[in-house]
C-alpha angles and dihedrals in degrees: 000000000000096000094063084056096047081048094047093060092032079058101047086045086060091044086048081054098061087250095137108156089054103025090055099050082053095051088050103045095051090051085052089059095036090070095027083062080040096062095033085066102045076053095060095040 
C-alpha cells in the first residue's frame, strides 16, 4: 500500500516540474490503483 503512495507524490514532483504529460498519466494511474486497492479491500472485509 505504501508505494501508491511513494508514486502519487513521484507523480505530483513531476507535475511540480512542469513534466505533464508524464506526470499526469502517473497521477492518474496511481489514483486508479488507489481506489482499485480501496475496493479490493471493502471486498475482503
Amino acid at each position: 500500500m505504501v508505494w501508491i503512495y511513494a508514486l502519487l507524490s513521484l507523480s505530483l514532483l513531476l507535475l511540480a516540474y512542469q513534466n505533464w504529460s508524464f506526470g499526469g498519466t502517473l497521477f492518474i494511474l496511481s489514483v486508479v490503483m488507489l481506489i482499485l486497492a480501496r475496493q479490493k479491500k471493502k471486498k475482503e472485509e
